[in-house]
DSSP file (Angstrom, degrees, kcal/mol; ACC not computed):
  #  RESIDUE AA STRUCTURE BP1 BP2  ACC     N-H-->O    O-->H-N    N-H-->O    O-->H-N    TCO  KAPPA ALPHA  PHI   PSI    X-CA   Y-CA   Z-CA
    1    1 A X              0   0    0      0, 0.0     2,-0.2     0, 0.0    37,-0.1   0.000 360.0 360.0 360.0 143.3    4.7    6.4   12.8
    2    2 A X     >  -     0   0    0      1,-0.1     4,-2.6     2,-0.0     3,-0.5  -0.524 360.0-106.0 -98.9 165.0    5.2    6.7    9.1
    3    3 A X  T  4 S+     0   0    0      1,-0.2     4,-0.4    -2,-0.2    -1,-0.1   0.796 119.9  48.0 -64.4 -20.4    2.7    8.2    6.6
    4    4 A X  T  > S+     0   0    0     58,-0.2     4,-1.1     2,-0.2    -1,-0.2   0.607 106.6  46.9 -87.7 -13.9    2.0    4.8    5.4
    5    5 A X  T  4 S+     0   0    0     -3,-0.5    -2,-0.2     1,-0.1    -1,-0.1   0.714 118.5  54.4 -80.9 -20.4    1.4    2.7    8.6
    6    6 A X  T  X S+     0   0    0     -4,-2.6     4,-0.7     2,-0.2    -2,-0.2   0.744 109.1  39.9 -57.4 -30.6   -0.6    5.9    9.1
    7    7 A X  H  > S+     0   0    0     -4,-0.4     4,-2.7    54,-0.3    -3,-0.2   0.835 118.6  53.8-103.7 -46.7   -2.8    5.7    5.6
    8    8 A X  H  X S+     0   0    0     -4,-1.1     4,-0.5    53,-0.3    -1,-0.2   0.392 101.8  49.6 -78.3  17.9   -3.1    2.1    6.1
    9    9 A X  H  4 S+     0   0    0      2,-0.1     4,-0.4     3,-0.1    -1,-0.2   0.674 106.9  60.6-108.4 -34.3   -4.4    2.0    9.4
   10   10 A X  H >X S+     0   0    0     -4,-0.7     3,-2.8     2,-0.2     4,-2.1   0.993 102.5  52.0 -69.3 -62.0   -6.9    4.5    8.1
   11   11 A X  H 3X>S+     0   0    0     -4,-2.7     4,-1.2     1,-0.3     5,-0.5   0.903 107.7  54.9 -23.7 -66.2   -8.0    2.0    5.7
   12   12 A X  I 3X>S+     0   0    0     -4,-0.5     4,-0.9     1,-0.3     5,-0.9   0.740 108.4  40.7 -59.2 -13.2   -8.4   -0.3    8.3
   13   13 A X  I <45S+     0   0    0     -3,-2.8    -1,-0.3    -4,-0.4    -2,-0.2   0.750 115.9  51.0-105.7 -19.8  -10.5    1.4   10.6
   14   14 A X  I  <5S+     0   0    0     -4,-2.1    -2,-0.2     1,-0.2    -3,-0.1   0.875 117.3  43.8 -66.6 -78.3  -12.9    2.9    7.7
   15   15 A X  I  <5S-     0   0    0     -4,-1.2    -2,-0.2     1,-0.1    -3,-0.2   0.513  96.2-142.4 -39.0 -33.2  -13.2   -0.6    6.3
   16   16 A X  I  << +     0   0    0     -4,-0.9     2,-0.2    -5,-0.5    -3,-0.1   0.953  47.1 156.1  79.7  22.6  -13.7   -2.2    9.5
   17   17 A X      < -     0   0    0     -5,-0.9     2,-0.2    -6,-0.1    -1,-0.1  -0.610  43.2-120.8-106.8 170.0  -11.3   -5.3    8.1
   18   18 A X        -     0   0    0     -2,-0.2     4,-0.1     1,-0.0    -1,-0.0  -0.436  25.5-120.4 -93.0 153.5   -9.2   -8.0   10.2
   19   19 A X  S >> S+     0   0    0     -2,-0.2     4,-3.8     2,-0.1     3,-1.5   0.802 116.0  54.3 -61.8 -33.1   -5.6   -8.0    9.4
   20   20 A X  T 34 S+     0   0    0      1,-0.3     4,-0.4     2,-0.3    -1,-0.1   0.504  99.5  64.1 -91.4 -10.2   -6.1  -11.8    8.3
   21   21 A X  T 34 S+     0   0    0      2,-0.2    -1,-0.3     3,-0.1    -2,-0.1   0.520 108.1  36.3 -73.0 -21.2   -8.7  -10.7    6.1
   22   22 A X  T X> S+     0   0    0     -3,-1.5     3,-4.2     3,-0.1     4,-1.7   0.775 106.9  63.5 -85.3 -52.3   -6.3   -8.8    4.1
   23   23 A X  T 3<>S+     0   0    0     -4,-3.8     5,-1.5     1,-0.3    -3,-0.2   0.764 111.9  41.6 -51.7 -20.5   -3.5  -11.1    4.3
   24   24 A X  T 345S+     0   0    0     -4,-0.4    -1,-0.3     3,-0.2    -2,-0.1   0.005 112.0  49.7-128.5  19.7   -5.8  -13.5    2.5
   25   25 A X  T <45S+     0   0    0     -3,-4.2    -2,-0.2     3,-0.1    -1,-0.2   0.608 123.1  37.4-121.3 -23.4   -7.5  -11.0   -0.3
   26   26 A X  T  <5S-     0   0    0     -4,-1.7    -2,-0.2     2,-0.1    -3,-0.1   0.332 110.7-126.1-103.6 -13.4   -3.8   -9.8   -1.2
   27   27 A X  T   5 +     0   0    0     -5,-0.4     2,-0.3     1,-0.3    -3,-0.2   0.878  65.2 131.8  56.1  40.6   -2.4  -13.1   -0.8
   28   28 A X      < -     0   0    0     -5,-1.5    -1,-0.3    -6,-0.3    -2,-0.1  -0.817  63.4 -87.6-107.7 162.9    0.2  -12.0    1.6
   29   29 A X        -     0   0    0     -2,-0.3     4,-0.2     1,-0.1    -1,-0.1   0.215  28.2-135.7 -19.8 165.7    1.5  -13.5    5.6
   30   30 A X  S  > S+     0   0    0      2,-0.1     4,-7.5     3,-0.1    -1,-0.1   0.498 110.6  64.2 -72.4 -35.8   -0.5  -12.1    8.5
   31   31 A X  H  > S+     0   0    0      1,-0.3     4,-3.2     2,-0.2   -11,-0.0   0.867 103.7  47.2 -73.6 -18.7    2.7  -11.7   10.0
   32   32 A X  H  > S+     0   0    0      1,-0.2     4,-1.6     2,-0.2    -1,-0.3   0.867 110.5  45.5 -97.5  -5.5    3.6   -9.1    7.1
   33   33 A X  H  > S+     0   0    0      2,-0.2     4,-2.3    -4,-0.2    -1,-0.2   0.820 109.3  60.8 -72.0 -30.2    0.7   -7.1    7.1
   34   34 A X  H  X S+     0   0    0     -4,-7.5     4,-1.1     2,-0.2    -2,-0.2   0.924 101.6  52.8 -18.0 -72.7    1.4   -7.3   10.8
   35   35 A X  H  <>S+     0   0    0     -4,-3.2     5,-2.1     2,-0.2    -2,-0.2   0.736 103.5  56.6  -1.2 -71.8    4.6   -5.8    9.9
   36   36 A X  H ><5S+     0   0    0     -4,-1.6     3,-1.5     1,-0.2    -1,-0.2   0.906 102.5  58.5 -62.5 -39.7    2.8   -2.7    7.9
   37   37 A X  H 3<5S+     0   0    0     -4,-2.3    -2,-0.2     1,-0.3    -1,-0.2   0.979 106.4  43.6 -46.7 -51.0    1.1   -1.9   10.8
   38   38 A X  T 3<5S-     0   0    0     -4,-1.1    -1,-0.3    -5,-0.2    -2,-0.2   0.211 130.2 -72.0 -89.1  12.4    4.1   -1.4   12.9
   39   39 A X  T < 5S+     0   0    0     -3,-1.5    -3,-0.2     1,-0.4   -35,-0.1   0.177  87.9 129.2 131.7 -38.0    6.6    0.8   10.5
   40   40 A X      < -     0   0    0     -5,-2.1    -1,-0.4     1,-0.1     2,-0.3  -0.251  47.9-143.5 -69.9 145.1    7.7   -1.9    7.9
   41   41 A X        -     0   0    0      1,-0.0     2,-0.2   -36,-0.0    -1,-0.1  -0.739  12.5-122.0 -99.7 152.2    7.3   -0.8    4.3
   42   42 A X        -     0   0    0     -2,-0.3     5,-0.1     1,-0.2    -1,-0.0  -0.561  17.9-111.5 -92.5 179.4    6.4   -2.9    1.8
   43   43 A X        -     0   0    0     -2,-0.2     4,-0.3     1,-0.1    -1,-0.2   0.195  46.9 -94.0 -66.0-154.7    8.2   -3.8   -1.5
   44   44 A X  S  > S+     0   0    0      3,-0.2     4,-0.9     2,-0.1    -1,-0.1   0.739 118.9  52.8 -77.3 -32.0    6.5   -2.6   -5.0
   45   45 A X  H  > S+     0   0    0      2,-0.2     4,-1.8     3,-0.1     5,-0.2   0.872 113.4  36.7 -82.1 -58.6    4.6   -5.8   -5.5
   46   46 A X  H  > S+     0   0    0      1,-0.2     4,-1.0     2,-0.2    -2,-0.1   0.570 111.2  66.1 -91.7   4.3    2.9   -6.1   -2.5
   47   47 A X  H  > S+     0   0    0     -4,-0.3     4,-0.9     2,-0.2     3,-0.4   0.972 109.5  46.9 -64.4 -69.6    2.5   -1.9   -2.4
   48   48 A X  H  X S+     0   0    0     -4,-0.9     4,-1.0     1,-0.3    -2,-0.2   0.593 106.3  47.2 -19.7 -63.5    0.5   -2.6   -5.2
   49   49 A X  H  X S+     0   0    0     -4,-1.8     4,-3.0     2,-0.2     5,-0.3   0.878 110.7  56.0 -46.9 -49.5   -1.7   -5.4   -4.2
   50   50 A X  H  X S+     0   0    0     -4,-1.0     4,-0.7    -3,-0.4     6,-0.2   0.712 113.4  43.1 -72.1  -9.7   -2.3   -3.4   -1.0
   51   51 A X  H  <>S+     0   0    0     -4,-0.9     5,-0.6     2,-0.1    -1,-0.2   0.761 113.5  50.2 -86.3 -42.7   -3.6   -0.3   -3.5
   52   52 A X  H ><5S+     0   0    0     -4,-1.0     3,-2.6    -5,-0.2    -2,-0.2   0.965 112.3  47.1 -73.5 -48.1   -5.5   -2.5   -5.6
   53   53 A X  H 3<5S+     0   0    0     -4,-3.0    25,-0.2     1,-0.3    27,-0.2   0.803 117.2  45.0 -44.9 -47.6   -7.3   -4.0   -2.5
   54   54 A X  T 3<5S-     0   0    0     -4,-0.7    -1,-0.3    -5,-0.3    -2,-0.2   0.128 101.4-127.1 -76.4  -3.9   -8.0   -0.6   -1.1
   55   55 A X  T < 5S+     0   0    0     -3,-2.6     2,-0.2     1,-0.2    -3,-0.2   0.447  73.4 115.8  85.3 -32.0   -9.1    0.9   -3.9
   56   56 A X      < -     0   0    0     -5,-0.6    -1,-0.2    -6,-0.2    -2,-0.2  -0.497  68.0 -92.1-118.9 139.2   -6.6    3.6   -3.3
   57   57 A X     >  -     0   0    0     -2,-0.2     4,-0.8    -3,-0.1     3,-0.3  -0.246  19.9-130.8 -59.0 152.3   -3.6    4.8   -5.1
   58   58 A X  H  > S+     0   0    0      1,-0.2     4,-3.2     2,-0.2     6,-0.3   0.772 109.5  50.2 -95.3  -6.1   -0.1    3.6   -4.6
   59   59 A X  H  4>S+     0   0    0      1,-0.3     5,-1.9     2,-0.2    -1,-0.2   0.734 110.9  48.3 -86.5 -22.8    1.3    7.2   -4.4
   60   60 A X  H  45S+     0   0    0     -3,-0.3    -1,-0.3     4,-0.2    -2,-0.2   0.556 105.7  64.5-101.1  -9.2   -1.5    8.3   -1.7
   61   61 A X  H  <5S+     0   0    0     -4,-0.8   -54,-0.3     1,-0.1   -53,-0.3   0.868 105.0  43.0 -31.9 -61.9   -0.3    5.0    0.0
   62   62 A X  T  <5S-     0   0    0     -4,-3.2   -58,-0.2   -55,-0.1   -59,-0.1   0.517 118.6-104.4 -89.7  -2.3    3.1    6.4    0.5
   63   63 A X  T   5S+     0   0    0    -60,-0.1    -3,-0.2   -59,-0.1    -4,-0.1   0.621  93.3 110.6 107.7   4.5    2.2    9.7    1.7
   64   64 A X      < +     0   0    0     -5,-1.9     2,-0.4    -6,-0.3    -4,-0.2   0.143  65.1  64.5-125.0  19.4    3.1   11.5   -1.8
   65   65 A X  S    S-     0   0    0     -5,-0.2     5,-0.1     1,-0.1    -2,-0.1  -0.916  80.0-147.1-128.7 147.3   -0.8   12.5   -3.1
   66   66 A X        +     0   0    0     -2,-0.4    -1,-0.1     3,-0.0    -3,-0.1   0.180  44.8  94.3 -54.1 178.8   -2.3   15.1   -0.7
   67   67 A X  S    S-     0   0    0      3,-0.1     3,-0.1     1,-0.1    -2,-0.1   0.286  82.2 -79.8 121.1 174.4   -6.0   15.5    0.3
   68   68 A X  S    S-     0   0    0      1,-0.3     2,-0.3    -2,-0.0    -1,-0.1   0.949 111.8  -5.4 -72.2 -54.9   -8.5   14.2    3.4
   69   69 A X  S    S-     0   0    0      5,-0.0     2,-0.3   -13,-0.0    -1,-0.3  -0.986  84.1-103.6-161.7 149.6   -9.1   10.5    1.7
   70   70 A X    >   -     0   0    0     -2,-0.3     3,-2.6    -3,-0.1     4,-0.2  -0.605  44.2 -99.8-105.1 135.7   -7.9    9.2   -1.6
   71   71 A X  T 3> S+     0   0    0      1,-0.3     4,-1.0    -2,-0.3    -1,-0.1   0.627 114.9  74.6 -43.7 -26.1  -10.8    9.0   -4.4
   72   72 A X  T 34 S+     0   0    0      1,-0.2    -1,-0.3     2,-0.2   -16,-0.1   0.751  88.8  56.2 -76.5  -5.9  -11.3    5.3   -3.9
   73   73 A X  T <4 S+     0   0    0     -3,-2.6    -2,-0.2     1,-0.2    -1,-0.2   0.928 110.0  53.1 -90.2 -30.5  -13.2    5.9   -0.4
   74   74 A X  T  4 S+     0   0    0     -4,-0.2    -2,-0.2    -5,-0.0    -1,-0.2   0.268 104.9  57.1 -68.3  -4.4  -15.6    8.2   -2.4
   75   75 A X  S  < S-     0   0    0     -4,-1.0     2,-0.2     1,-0.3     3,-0.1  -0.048 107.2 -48.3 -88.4-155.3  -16.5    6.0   -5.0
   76   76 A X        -     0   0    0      1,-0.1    -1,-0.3    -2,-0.0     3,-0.1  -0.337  65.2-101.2 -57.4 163.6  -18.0    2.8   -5.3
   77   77 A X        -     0   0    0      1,-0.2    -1,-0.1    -2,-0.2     5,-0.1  -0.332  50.6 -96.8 -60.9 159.6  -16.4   -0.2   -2.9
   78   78 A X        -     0   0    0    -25,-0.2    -1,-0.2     1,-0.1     5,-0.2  -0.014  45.7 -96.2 -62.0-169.8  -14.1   -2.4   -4.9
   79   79 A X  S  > S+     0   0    0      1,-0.1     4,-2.1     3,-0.1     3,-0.3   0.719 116.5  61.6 -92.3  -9.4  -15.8   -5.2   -5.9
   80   80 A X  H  > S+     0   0    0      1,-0.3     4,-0.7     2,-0.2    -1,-0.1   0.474 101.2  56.1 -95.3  -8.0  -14.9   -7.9   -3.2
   81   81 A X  H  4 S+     0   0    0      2,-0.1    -1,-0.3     3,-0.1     2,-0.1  -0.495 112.7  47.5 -98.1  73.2  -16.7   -5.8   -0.2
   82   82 A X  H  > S+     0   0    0     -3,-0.3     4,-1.4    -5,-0.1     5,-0.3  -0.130 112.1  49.2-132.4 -76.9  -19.6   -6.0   -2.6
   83   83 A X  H  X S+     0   0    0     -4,-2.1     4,-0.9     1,-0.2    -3,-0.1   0.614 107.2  48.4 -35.9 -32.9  -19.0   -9.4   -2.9
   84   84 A X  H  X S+     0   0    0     -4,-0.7     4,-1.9     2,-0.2    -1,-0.2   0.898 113.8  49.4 -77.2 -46.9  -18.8  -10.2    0.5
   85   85 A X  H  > S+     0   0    0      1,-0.2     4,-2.2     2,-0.2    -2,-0.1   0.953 110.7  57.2 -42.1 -70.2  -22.4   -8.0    1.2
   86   86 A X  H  X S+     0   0    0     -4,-1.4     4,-1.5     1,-0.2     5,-0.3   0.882 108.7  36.2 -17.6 -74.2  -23.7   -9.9   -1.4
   87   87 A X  H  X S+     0   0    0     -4,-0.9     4,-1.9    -5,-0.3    -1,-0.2   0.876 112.8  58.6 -73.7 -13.8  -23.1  -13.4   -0.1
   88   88 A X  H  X S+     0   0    0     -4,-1.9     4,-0.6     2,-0.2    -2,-0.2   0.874 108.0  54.9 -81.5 -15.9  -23.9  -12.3    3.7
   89   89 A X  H >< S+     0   0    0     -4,-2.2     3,-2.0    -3,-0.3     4,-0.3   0.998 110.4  38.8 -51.6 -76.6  -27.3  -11.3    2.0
   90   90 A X  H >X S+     0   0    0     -4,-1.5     3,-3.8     1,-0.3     4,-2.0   0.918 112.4  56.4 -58.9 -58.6  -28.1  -14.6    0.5
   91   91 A X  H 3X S+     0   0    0     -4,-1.9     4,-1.3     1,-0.4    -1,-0.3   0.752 119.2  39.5 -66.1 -20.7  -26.6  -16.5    3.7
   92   92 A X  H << S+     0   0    0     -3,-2.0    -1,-0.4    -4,-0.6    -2,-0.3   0.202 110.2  51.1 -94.0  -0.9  -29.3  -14.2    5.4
   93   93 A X  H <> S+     0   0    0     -3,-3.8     4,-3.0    -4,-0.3    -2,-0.2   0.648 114.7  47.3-109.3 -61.5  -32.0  -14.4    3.1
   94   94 A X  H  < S+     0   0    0     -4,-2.0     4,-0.3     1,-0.2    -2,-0.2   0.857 108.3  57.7 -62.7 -27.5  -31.5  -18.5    3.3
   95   95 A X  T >X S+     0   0    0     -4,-1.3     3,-2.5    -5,-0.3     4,-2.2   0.938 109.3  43.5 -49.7 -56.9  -31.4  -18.3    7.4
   96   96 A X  H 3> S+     0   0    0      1,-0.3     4,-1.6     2,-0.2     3,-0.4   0.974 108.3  59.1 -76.3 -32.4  -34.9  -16.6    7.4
   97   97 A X  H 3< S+     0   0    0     -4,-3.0    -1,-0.3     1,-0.2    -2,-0.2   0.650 108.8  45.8 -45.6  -9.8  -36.1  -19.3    4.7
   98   98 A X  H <> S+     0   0    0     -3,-2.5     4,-1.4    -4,-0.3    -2,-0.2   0.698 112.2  55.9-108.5 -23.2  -35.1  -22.1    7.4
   99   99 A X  H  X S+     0   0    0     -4,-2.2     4,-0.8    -3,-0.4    -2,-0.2   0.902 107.9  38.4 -80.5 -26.6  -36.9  -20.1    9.8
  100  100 A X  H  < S+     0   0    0     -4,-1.6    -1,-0.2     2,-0.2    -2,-0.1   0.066 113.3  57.4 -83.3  18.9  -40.3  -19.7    8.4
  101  101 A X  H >> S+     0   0    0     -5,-0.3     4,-3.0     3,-0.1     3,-0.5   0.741 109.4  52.6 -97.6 -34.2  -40.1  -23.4    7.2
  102  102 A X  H 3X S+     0   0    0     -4,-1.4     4,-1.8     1,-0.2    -2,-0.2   0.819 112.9  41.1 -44.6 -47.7  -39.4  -23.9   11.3
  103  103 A X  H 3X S+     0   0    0     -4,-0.8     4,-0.6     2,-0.2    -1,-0.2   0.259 111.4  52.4-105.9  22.5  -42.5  -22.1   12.3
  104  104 A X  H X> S+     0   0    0     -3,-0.5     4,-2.6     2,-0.1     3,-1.1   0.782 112.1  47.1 -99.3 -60.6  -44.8  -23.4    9.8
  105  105 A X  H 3< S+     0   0    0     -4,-3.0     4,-0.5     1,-0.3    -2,-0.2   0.770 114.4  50.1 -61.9 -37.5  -43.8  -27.0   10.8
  106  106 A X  H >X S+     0   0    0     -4,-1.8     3,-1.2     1,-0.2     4,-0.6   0.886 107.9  49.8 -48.1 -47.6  -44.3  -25.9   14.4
  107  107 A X  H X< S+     0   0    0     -3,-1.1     3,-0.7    -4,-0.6    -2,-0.2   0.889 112.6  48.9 -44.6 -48.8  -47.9  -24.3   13.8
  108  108 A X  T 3< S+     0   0    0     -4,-2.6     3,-0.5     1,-0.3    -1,-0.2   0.800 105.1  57.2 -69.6  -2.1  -49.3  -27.7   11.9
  109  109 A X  T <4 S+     0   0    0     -3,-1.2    -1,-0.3    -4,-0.5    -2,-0.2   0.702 100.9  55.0-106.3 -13.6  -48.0  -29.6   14.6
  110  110 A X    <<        0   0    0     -3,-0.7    -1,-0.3    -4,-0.6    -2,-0.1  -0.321 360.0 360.0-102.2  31.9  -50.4  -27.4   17.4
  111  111 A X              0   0    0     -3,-0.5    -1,-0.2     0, 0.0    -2,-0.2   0.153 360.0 360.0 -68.4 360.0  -53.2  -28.5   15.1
């Protein structure tokens, strides 16, 4: 296993993401982040994307900055797992509006 199916694999399991969840925030295949899992490198462009995505440098990517986890896991989140909390809030905020609209209509109706 190379230091970079390695660094990315750590990504994946701190983050807790799907591979098809990346392919589609980076606008790459499945089949080639598939690919990165298993040993394949990527070019420069799509090194990039996968850095930007991550937060993360492309040089701690490749194995070639040191240290326990690269400064973007200690900061803030990028902004599109924000984005995603954010809308699973609201979708959860509107769920419990549907429920107390549910159990009021039930209550008047055991008048």
């Amino acid at each position: 296993m190379n230091l970079f199916e390695q660094r990315l694999l750590t990504l994946f399991s701190q983050r807790g993401i799907k591979q098809k969840d990346l392919a589609a925030g980076v606008g790459l295949s499945p089949a080639a982040i598939h690919n990165y899992l298993n040993g394949a490198m990527p070019g420069a462009a799509e090194l990039a994307k996968l850095a930007d995505y991550f937060g993360v440098t492309t040089d701690w990517l490749l194995g070639r900055e040191k240290g326990p986890k690269p400064a973007g896991l200690s900061e803030a989140p990028p902004g599109h797992v924000l984005d995603d909390v954010f809308a699973a809030f609201e979708e959860l905020k509107e769920n419990v509006s549907t429920l107390e609209r549910g159990l009021k209509r039930l209550k008047q109706s055991q008048k």
